[in-house]
N, C-alpha and C positions, 0 to 999 in steps of 0.2 A: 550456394549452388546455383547454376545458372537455371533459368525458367526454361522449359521444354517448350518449344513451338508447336510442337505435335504429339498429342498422345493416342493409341489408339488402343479400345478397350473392348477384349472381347469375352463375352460372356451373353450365351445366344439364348440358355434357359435356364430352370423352368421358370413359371408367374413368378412364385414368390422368391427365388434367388433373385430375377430380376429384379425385381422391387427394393433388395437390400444394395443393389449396384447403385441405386438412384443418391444415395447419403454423399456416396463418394464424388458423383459429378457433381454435385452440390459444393463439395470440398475442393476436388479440384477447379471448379469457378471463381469459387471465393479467393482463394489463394491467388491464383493467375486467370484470371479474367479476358486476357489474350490470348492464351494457350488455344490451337484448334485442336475439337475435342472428336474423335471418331468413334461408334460403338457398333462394333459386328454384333448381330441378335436376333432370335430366331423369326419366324414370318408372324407367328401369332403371338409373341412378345410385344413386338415392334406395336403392337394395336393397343398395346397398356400405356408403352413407355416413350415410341414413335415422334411426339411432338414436345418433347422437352426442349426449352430454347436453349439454342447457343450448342446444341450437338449436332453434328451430321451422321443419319444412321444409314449402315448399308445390312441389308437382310441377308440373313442363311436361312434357305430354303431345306430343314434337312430331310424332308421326303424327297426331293428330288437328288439325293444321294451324289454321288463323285462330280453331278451337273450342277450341284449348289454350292459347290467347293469351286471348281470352277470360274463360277458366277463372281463368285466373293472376289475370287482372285482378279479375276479380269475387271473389275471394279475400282479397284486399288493398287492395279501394275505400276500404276504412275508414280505412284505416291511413296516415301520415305517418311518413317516416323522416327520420333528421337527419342519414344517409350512405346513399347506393346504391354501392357498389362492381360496376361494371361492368366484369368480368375475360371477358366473350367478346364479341369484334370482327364477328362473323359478322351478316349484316342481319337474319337471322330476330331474334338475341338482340338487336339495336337495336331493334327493331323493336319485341318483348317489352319491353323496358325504359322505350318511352313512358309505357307504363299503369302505373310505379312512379312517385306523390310520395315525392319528397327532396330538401331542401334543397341538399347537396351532391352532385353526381354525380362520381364518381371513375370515369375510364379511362384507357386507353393512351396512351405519348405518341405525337406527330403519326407517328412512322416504324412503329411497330406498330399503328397506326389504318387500317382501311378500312371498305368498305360503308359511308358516312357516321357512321362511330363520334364523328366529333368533334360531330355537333348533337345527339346525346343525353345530353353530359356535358358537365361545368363546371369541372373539374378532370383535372390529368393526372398519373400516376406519372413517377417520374424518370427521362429518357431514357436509356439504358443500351443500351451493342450487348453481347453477348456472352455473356448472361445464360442459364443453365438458366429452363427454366418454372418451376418452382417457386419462385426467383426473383424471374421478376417479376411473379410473382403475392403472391408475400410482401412484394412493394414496396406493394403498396395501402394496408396502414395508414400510408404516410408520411405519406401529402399532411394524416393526420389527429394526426400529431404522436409514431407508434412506429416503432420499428424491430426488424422479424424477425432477432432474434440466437440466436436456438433454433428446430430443428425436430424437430418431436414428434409422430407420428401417431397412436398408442393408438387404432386403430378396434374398436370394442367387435367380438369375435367368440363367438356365444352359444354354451354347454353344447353343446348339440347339436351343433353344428357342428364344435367338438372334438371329441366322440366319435365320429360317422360316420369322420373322419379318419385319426382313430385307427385304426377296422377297418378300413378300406383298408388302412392304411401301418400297422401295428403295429411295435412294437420300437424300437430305434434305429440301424435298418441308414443306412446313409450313402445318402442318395434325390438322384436326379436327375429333377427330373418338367421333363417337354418340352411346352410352349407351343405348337404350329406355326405357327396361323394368328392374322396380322394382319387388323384390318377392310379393311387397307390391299392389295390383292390382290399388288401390286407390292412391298412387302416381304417376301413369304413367300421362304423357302428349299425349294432342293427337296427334294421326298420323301426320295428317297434317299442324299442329302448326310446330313439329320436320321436315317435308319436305320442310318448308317455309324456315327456317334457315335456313337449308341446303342448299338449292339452293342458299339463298345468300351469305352463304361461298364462294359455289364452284363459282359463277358468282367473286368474289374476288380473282381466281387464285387460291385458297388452294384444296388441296387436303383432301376429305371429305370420314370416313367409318365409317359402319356400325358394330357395334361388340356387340355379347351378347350367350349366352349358346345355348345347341341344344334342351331345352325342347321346346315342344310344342307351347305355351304362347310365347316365345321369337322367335319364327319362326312367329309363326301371327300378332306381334308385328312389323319385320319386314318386312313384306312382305306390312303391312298397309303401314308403310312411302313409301317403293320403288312405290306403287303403285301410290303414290301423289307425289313425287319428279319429276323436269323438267330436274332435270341436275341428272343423274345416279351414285350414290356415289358407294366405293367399298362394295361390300356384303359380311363382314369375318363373319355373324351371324354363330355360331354352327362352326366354325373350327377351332377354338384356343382350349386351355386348361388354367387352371390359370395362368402358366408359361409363356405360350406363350403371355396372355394377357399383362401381366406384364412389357413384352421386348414390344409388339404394346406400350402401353402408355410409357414406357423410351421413346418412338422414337415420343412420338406425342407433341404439344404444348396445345393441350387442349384438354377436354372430357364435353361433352355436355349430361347431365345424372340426375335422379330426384336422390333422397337417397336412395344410392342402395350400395351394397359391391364395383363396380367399381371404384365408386367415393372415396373411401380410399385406393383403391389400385393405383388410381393414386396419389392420395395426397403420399401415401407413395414412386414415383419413381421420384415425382417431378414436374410432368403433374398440369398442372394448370388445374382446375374445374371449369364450368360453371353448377352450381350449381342450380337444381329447387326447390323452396322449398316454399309449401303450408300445406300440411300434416304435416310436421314437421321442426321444429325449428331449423335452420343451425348453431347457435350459440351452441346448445348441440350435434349433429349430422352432422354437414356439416365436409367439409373438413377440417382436425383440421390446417392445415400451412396457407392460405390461401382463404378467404372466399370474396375476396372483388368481385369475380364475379359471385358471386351467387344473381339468384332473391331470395328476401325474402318477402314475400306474408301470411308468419306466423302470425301476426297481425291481417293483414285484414279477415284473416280465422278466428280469436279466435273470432275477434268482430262478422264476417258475423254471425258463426254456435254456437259457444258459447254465444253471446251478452256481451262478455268482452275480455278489449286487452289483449295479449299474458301474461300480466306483472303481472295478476290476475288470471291465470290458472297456475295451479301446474308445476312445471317445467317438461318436458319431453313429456308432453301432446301432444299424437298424434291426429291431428284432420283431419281420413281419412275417409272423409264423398263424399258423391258421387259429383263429379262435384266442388270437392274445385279444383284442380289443374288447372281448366279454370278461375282462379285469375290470372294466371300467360299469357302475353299476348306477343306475335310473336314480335313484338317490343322493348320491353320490352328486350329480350334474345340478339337479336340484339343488342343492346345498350350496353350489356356486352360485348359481343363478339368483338363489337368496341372497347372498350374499351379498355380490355384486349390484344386484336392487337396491339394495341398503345402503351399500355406500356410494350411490348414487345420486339415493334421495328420493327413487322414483317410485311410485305407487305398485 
């Protein structure tokens, strides 16, 4: 099959999809080394994944609505690709993806396909049930003649960002930093389920922090746990950036977190995840390297709210229903958390 000069890959969000996108430029480098690599992604993506060598990234602004589509477009009027890889099914991104020429369009096959994903693309990845996202997002290079047999993140994390880290988390005390809030309202755990742990970390000697963005929700988010916590963990809520979050979890040993973009930004630096998982299914969505400390309460959710197990609901089924994440019980996290210590090694 001849090497493609031009691939252009769009997949604009969220954190952690983008994070699973990273395997694949990896892949297609390795392979063809020459190939020029383009990646449409969103503005606050772009701050995770942005300085990956050997890619050229152009942003989607999507608050700025039909002017970010636009934008993209008049960006790349120039330009002919000899592959689009089209890895988001959402209409906004079909929609975005008119205004790319390419010869080949690569998308999902017909059961992962909506919003009319099929008249934007000319090609399909290999239909597959059962598949983590990363996955079948690393199925894209088939349809062009590779296969993802390594996955490799290596997302560049700069000087700075290591050393901020550093002074927060000095030493090499065994860290527990807690994630709380998902974008997803209906995945979060409560307050004071996440205080209980914590205190019994910290009553363990570890050193325990708080880390999550500066919007609003993730400020009340945390301000809920500190206010139920006995033992006062450190409070980094709202003062990192993705970079710097990236260097905190290189230095931590675990992240304690429902399914949120954290929880693959640490699987990508090697942080082990203690993983909550009621809303959605760890096996398609949890940490793609390791899942063995994750609560999985997905079952018991499909039987609770759907009245069938997991095994009978359509794969991917999100089941964010009020009050599913009080499946998942303080003991319960604990028991991982032991666990996970253990097989560690760590005090």
């Amino acid at each position: 099959m001849t090497t493609p000069a031009t691939i252009c890959l769009l997949r604009t969000s969220a954190i952690g999809d983008v994070t699973h996108v990273v395997p694949l430029v990896r892949t297609l480098q390795q392979a063809w080394p020459d190939t020029a690599l383009t990646w449409i992604v969103g503005k606050l993506e772009r701050k995770l994944v942005g300085d990956l060598p050997g890619v050229e990234f152009v942003t989607f602004d999507k608050a700025a609505g039909w002017a970010g589509m636009r934008a993209v477009h008049a960006a790349l009027r120039r330009q002919r690709f000899d592959a689009l890889l089209q890895m988001q099914v959402a209409m906004r991104s079909n929609l975005l993806s008119l205004g790319i020429k390419a010869e080949r369009r690569v998308g999902y096959d017909r059961a992962r396909s909506k919003d009319l994903h099929g008249l934007v693309i000319n090609e399909r990845i290999p239909a597959r049930s059962g598949e983590h996202v990363l996955d079948a997002i690393g199925s894209f290079c088939e349809p062009l003649g590779l296969k993802q047999t390594q996955v490799r993140w290596d997302i560049p994390i700069p000087d700075e960002a290591h050393a901020w880290a550093a002074e927060q988390l000095p030493g090499d005390k065994p860290t527990l930093l807690v994630s709380p809030t998902s974008s997803h309202a209906l995945r979060n755990w409560r307050p004071e389920r996440y205080a209980a742990v914590m205190d019994h970390v910290a009553a363990r000697g570890w050193r325990v922090a708080l880390v999550g963005g500066p919007s609003p929700d993730e400020r009340a988010m945390a301000d809920s746990v500190l206010a139920q916590c006995r033992r006062a963990p450190f409070d980094l809520t709202g003062k990192d950036t993705l970079k710097k979050l990236l260097a905190l979890l290189s230095r931590a040993q675990l992240l304690l977190t429902p399914d949120s973009g954290p929880m693959h930004m640490a699987n990508a630096v090697g942080a082990k995840v203690l993983g909550l998982h009621a809303a959605s299914n760890p096996d398609r969505s949890g940490p793609y390297s390791d899942r063995r400390w994750c609560v999985n309460k997905y079952d018991e959710a499909a039987r609770k709210y759907l009245g069938k197990p997991a095994s009978e609901i359509p794969w991917g089924s999100k089941i964010e229903k009020p009050g599913v994440m009080d499946l998942i019980g303080v003991d319960e996290v604990i028991e991982c958390y032991e666990a996970a210590a253990h097989e560690l090694n760590l005090p």
